[in-house]
N, C-alpha and C positions, 0 to 999 in steps of 0.2 A: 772385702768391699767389692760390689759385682761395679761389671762395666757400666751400667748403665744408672748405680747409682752416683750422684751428686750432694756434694756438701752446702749448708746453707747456714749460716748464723741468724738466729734471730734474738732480740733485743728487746729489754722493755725499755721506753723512752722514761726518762723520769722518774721510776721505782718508788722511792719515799716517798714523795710529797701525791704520787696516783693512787695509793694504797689507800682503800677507803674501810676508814679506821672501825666506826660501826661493825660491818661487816665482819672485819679480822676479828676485831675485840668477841664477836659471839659466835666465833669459830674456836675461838682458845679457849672459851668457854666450854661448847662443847667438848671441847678434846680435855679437858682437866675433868667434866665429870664424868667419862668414860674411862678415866684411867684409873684403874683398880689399886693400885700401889703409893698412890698421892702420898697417904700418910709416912710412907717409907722415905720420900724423896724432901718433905716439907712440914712442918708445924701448921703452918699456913693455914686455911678451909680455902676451898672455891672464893666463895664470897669473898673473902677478904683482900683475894688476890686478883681478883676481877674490881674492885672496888677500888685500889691502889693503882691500877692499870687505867681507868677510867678517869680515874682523878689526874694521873699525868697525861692523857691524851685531850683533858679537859679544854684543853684551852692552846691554840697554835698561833704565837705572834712573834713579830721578827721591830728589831729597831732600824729605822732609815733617818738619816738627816735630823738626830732629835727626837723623832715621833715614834711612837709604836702603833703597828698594825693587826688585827686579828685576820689570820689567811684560813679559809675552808677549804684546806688540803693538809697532809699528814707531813708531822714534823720533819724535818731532818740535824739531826747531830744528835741528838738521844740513844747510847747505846741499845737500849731497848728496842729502837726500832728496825732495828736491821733482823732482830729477830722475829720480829712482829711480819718483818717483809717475807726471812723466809719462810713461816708458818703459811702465809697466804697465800705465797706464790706455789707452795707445794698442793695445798687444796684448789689451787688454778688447775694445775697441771694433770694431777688425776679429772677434774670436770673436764679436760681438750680432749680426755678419750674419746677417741669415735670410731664405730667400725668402717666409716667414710673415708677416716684418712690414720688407715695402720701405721704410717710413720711415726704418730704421736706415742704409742708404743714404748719405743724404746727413744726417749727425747732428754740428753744429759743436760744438767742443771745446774750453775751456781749463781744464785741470784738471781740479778734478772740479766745473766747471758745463758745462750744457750746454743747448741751447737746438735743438726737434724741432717742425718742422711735419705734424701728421696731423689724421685728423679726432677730433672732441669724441667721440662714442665709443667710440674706439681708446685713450684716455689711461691709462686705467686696468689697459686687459689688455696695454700697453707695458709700465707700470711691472712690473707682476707678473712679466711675462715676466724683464724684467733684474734685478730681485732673485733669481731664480731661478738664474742664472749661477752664483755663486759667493754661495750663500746666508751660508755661514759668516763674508764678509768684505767684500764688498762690496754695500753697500744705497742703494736709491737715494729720496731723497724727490720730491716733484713740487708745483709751483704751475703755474695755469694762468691764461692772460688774464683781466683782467677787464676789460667795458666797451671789448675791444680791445685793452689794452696789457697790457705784463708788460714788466718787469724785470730781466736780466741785464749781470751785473756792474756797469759803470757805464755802462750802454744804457739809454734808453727805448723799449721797440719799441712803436710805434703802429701797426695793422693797418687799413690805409685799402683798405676789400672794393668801396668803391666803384674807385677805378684799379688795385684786386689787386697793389698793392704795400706794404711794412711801412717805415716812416718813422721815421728814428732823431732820440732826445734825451739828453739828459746826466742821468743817476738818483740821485737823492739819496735817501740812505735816509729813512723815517721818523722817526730818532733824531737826523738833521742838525741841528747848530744854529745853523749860519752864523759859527761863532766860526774867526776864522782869524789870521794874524801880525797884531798889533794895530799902529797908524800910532804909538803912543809907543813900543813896545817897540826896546831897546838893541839893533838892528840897521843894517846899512848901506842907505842907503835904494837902492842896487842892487839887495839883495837882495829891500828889498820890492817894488821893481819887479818883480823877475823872475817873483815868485810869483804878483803879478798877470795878467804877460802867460801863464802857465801856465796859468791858466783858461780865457785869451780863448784860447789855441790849443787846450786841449784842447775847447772848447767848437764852435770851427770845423772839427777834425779829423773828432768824432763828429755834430753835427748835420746834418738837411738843413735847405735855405734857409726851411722854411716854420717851422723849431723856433730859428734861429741868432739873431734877431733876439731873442725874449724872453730866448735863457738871458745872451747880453751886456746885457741889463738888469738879470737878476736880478746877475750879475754884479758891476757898479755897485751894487745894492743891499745885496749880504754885503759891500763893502768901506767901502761909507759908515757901514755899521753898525758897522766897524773902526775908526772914525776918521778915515777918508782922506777928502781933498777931492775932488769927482766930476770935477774941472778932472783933476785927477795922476791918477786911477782911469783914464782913456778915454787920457789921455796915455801910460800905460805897456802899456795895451791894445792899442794900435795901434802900441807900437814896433817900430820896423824891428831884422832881424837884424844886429847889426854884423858889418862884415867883421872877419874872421882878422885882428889886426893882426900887423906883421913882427915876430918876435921881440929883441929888445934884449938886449945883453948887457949886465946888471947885477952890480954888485959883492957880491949877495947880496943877502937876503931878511928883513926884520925881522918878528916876531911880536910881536904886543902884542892888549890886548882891544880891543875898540871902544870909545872915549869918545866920545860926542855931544860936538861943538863942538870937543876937540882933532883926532881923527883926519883930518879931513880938511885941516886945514893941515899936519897931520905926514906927510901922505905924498905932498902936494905938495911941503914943503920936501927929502925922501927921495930923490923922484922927480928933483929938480934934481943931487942929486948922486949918483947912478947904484944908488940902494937900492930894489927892490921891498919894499911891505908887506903883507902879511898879519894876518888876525883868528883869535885863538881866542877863547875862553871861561873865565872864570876860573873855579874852583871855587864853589861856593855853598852855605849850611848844606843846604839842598834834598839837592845832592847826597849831604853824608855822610850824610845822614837816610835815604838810599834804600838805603845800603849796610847797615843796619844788620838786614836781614831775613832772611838766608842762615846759620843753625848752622854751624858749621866744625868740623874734626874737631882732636882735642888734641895732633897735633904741626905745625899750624901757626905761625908764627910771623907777628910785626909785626901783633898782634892788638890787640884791645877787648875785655874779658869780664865775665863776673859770675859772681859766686857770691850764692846766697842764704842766708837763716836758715831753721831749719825750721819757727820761729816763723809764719813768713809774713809777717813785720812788717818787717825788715830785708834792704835787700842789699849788695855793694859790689861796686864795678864801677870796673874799672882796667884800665891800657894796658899793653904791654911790647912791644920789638922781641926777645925771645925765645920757646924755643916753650911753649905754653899749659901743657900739664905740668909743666916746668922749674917757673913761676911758679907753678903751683896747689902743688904742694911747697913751696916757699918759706912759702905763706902756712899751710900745714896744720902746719909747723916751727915757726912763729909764735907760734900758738893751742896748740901741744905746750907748747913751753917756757913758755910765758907761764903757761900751768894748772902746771908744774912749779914753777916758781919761787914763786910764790903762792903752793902746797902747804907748799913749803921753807922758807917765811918769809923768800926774796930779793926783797921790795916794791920795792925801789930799784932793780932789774935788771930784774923785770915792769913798774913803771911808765915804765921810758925806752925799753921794746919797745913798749910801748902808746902812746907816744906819739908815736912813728916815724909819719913821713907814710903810712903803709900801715901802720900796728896799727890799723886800725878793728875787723877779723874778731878779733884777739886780746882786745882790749878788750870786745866783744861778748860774747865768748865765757866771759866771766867774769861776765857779768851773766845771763846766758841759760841757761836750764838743759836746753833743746834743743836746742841744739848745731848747728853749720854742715850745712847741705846739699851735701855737698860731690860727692855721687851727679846733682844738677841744677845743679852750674857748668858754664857755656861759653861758647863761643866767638860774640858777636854783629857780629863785625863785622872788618875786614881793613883799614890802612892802612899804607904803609912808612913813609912822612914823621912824627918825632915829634912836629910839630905837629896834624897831619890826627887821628894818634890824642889828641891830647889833646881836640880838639874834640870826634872821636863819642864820647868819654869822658863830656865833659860835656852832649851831647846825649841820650847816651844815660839819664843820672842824671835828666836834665831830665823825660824820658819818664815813668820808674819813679816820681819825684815826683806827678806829672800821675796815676799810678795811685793814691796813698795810700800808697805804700813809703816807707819811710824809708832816708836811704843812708847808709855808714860809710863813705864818702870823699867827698873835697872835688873842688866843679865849678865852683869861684869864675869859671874860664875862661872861660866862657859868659855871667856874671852880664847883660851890657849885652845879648845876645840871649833871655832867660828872654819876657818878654812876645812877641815873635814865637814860639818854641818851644812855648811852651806853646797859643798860640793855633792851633798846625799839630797837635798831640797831642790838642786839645779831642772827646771822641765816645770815645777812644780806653777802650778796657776792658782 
C-alpha cells in the first residue's frame, strides 16, 4: 500500500428492503438463460424458477399491533434474499466501473460492506459518484481510517505506511461486553470447549503474527470473566482437531436434556450397551413468555386470548384447542343469556352460568354497565399442547396483573412461579 493511498469503508444503508426486486428478479433471469450447463445443475426450466421466485417476491407485508401492511420495498428474513442481494449487488459493482474512478477496480466485497483503497481526497467524490448510480435505491454511507485503522466486518485493518502493507486484527464493536457461555450454565462442557477453541481459530485465521499474541490473551480474559479456569481456557484453546472417528453401529439414539452430574454416567452406561445420546432443551416459562407477542388472526386455533371490559378495569384471558371465533361466540352466548335470564327473573339458571369456570365475562357483565370490548378481543398467543396453553394462560394473566388489570379468570396454574413472573414483567406498561 503506497503513501499516499488511504483506506475508506463504504456501506450500503439498508441492503434488503433497497434492492429493488423487478430489476434483480430479470437479472437472474438473464443470468439462468446464459448459462449453458442449467440442465446439469437443475430439473428446473428458466420459466419455472423465475415463476416460483416471482410468486415469493409477490407480495411484501409485515404485521404491527394486529394489522398487516403491504410495504413496496424487498423482503427481509427470506433466505432467498440474501442471495437475491448478492446477485444484484454484484451486477451493481461491475456497472461502478469507470475509467473516471480506477479505484473501483479492485473494490472487495461482502454484501453490502465494502472496503476501497484511494486517496483522502477522492473519498468523497467516490461516495457521491455511487450514490448517483441508482439514486432512488441504493445509497451508500462511508467511514474512513482513523489514526490508520478502520474496521470491517470482523477485521481490524492497521495501515503500517511505514513497510506499505495493512495488518490484520479481530474487531469488536464498541457495544462488546465480553459476556459469553458462562462456565455454570447447563451445558456440556464439550460444547463449552468448542466455543472456546472457536475463538482461538478464528483469532489465528484473521490475525497476523504481530496482533495473534494479544487477541489469545484477551481471549483468556473474556473467559475468566465467564467463570472458567485459565488452566481449561488455554487447554481447550490449543485443542487438537479429533480424527473422524469410524462410524459404529448403534441400536439407536436417546434424547434427554442435559443434567449436570447424571448425563455423563448415562451415556457411558448407554454407550456400553450400544445406545448413542443426545441433548436437547426443555421448554422454559422464558420461552412461552416470548411466544406471547405476535396477534393472530380469529380463525386460528390451539390459542390463548383475551377479551377485555370497556371499563378498562377488567379482562379475561383463556385457552381453547378450537378456533378463536368458535369460542369468542360461546362467551358472547354467555353474557346474552345471562342478561336474559336476569331480566326474566331465572336467578337460579343466571347464577349456575355465572359460576361456570368461564362465567367471569358473564358475571361482569352484570355488574358493568359498559359492556364487553368485544371489537378489541384476540388472539395473544399459539400453543397445541393443553398444558403449554394453560401456562401462557396464566403467564399471560400474570402479565395483565403486573399492569393494574384485574382478571375474570383463574391462574391458580402459575401460583409457585408468580415472584419470578412478575420480576420478568417488572418496567413493563
Amino acid at each position: 500500500m503506497s503513501r499516499d493511498e488511504y483506506l475508506a469503508s463504504f456501506d450500503v444503508e439498508a441492503l434488503y428492503p433497497s434492492i429493488p426486486i423487478e430489476k434483480a428478479l430479470d437479472l437472474i433471469e438473464n443470468l439462468l438463460m446464459s448459462k449453458q450447463n442449467l440442465k446439469d445443475v437443475t430439473t428446473f426450466s428458466v420459466a419455472s424458477i423465475m415463476k416460483l421466485l416471482r410468486w415469493i417476491f409477490a407480495v411484501t407485508y409485515c404485521e404491527y399491533g394486529g394489522s398487516f401492511y403491504i410495504l413496496d420495498c424487498g423482503p427481509i428474513g427470506l433466505n432467498v434474499v440474501g442471495e437475491v442481494a448478492i446477485i444484484y449487488m454484484e451486477d451493481f459493482q461491475l456497472r461502478s466501473h469507470s475509467s473516471e474512478y480506477p479505484e473501483l477496480q479492485q473494490w472487495p466485497w461482502y454484501v453490502d460492506d465494502s472496503i476501497l483503497k484511494c486517496r483522502k481526497d477522492r473519498t468523497d467524490e467516490i461516495l457521491e459518484y455511487l450514490n448517483n448510480i441508482e439514486p432512488d435505491h441504493i445509497r451508500f454511507t462511508k467511514e474512513e481510517e482513523v489514526d490508520g485503522r478502520i474496521a470491517v466486518l470482523d477485521l481490524d485493518l492497521s495501515v503500517n505506511r511505514r513497510t506499505k502493507k495493512i495488518e490484520f486484527g479481530v474487531h469488536y464493536k464498541k457495544t462488546h461486553t465480553n459476556i459469553t457461555i458462562k462456565k455454570r450454565s447447563n451445558d456440556k462442557e464439550s460444547i463449552k470447549r468448542v466455543i472456546i477453541k472457536g475463538y482461538a481459530d478464528r483469532a489465528r485465521a484473521l490475525c497476523d503474527k504481530q496482533n495473534l499474541e494479544a487477541e489469545l490473551e484477551n481471549i483468556v480474559q473474556v473467559f475468566r470473566e465467564n467463570g472458567y479456569e485459565e488452566k481449561e481456557i488455554k487447554d481447550a484453546m490449543e485443542q487438537k482437531e479429533r480424527q473422524e472417528e469410524e462410524k459404529e453401529d448403534t441400536r439407536g439414539v436417546v434424547t434427554l436434556p442435559n443434567i449436570p452430574g447424571i448425563m455423563p454416567q448415562f451415556t457411558k452406561v448407554a454407550k456400553q450397551h450400544g445406545f448413542r445420546v443426545a441433548n436437547n432443551t426443555d421448554r422454559r416459562v422464558r420461552d412461552l413468555v416470548s411466544k406471547v407477542k405476535t396477534p393472530l388472526g380469529d380463525k386460528n386455533s390451539c390459542i390463548v386470548y383475551n377479551i377485555p371490559c370497556k371499563c378498562g378495569q377488567y379482562n379475561y384471558i383463556g385457552e381453547t384447542d378450537r378456533k378463536f371465533a368458535t369460542r369468542k361466540k360461546e362467551h358472547q352466548d354467555k353474557v346474552r343469556l345471562t342478561k336474559e335470564d336476569i331480566s326474566n327473573d331465572r336467578m337460579e339458571v343466571a347464577e349456575a352460568r355465572m359460576n361456570q369456570t368461564d362465567g367471569g365475562l358473564a358475571k361482569h357483565s352484570t355488574v358493568c354497565n359498559q359492556g364487553i370490548d368485544w371489537d378489541k378481543s384476540k388472539i395473544i398467543g399459539r400453543e397445541k399442547g393443553w398444558t403449554q396453553r394453560k401456562y401462557l394462560e396464566g403467564i399471560e394473566s400474570l402479565r395483565k396483573k403486573n399492569q393494574g388489570i384485574k382478571l375474570l379468570n383463574s391462574y391458580n396454574q402459575m401460583e409457585q412461579w408468580q415472584p419470578t413472573l412478575l420480576q420478568m414483567f417488572k418496567g413493563e406498561t
